[in-house]
C-alpha positions in Angstrom: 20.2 29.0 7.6 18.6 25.4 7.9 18.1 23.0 5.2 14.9 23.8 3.4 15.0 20.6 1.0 12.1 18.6 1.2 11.7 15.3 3.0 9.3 12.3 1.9 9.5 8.8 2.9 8.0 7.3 -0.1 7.3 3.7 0.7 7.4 0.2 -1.0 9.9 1.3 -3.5 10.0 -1.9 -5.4 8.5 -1.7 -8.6 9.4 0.7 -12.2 7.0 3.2 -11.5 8.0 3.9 -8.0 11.9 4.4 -9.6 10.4 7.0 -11.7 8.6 8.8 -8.9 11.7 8.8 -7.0 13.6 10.3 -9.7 11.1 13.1 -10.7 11.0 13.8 -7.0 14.8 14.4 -7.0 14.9 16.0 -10.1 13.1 18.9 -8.0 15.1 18.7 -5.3 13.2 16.5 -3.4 15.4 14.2 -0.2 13.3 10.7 -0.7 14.2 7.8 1.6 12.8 4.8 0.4 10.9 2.0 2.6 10.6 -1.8 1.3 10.5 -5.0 3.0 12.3 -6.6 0.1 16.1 -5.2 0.5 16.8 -5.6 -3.1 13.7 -3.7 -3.8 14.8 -1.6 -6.8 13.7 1.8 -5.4 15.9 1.3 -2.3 19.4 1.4 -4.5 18.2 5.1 -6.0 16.7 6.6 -2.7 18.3 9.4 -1.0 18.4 7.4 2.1 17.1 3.4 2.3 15.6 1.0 5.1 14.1 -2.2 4.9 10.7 -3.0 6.9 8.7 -5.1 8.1 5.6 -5.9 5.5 2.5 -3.3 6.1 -0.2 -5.6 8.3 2.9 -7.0 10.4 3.2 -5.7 14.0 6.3 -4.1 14.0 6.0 -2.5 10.9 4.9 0.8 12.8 7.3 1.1 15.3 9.7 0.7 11.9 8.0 3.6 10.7 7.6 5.9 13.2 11.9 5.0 14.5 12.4 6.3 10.8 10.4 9.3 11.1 12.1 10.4 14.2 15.2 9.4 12.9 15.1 11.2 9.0 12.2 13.9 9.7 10.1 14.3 6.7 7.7 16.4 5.5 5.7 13.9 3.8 5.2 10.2 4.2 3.7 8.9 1.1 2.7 5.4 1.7 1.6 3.0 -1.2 0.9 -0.3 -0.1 -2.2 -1.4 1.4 -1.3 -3.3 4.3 1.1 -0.1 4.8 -1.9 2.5 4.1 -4.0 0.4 6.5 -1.8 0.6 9.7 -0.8 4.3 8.7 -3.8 5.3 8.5 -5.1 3.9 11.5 -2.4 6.1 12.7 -2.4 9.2 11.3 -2.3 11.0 14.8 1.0 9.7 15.5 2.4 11.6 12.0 0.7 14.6 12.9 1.8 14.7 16.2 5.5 14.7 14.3 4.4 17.5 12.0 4.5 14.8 9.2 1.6 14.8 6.7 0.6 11.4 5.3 -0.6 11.4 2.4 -2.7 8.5 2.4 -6.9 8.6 2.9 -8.3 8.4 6.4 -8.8 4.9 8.5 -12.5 4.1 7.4 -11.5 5.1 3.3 -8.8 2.8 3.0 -10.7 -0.1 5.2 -13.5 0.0 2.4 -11.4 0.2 -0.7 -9.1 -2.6 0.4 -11.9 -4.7 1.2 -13.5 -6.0 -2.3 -17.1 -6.3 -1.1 -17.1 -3.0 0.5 -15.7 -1.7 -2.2 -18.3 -3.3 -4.6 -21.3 -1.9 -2.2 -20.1 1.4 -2.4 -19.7 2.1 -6.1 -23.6 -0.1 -6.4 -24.4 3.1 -3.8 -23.6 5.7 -6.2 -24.5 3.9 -9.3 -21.1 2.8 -10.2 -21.4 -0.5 -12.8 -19.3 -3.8 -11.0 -18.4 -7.0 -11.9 -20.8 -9.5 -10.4 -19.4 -12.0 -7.6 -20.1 -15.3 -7.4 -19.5 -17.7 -4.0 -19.2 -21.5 -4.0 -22.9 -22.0 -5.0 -23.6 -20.0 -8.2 -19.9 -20.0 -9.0 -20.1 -19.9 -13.5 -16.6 -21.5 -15.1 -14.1 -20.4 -15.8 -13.9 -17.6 -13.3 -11.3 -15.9 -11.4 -10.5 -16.3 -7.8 -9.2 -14.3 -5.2 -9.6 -13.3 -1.7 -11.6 -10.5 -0.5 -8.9 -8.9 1.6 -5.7 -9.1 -0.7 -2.9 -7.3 -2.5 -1.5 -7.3 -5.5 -2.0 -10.5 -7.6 -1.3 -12.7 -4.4 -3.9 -15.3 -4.1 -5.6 -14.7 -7.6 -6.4 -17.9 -9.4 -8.2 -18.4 -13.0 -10.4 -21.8 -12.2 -11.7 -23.8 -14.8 -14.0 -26.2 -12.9 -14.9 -27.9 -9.3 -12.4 -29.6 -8.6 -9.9 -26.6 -8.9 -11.9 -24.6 -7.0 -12.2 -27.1 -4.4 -8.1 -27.4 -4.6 -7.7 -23.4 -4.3 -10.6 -22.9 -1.6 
């Protein structure tokens, strides 16, 4: 009889909470191989199976994927960051011709929650309260920084007055 034990590539491993996913997953008999592009990502030392990638918005990073997912054969391919979930989801055909769910939302979702002023139109569309946005010429000090396609904390800058804003424009 074949191997029933489920498959998921969960990827960007790197970071606590991702070990603790892992390990819950396995704890119920889960198989996870774990995707980074940092090899001494912590998640990759505790996966069933490891392989470093190419980051999410680079483009060979799909080609990574989908060699994996002929290679390993998982049930599930749980993607996490957004560069990833972007060119995955862009993708999802690919997975499903595979038989692979990906659990990630479709193309247009993810486009509009990793871009900040989409995001911020949206929620003002269903009367969701957000932060006001300043540009260059109403900016108010101190404010934050950061760019409106980003992720993580990359780019993020607390600016205290022109000239810093100048320098981190």
């Amino acid at each position: 009889m074949k191997n029933s034990k489920i498959r998921i590539i969960k990827t960007s491993v790197g970071s606590v909470g991702k070990v603790t996913l892992i390990r819950e997953l396995q704890k119920n008999g889960v198989f996870v191989i774990g995707t980074d592009m940092n090899p001494m990502s912590s998640g990759l030392y505790i996966s069933d199976k490891k392989y470093v990638v190419p980051k999410g918005n680079k483009p060979n990073f799909l080609q990574s994927m989908i060699d994996i997912c002929k290679i390993e054969k998982p049930n599930l391919l749980l993607p996490d960051d957004e560069f990833e979930a972007l060119t995955l989801s862009k993708n999802k055909n690919l997975f499903e011709k595979m038989s692979i769910i990906l659990l990630c939302p479709d193309f247009d979702v993810v486009k509009t929650c990793f871009d900040k002023k989409k995001t911020k139109m949206f929620l003002n569309s269903i009367n969701v309260p957000t932060p006001k946005i300043f540009t260059s010429k109403n900016v108010q000090f101190p404010c934050i920084i950061k760019p409106n396609f980003g992720s993580g904390s990359e780019d993020v800058y607390l600016v205290h007055d022109e000239d810093e804003l100048k320098f981190y424009l």
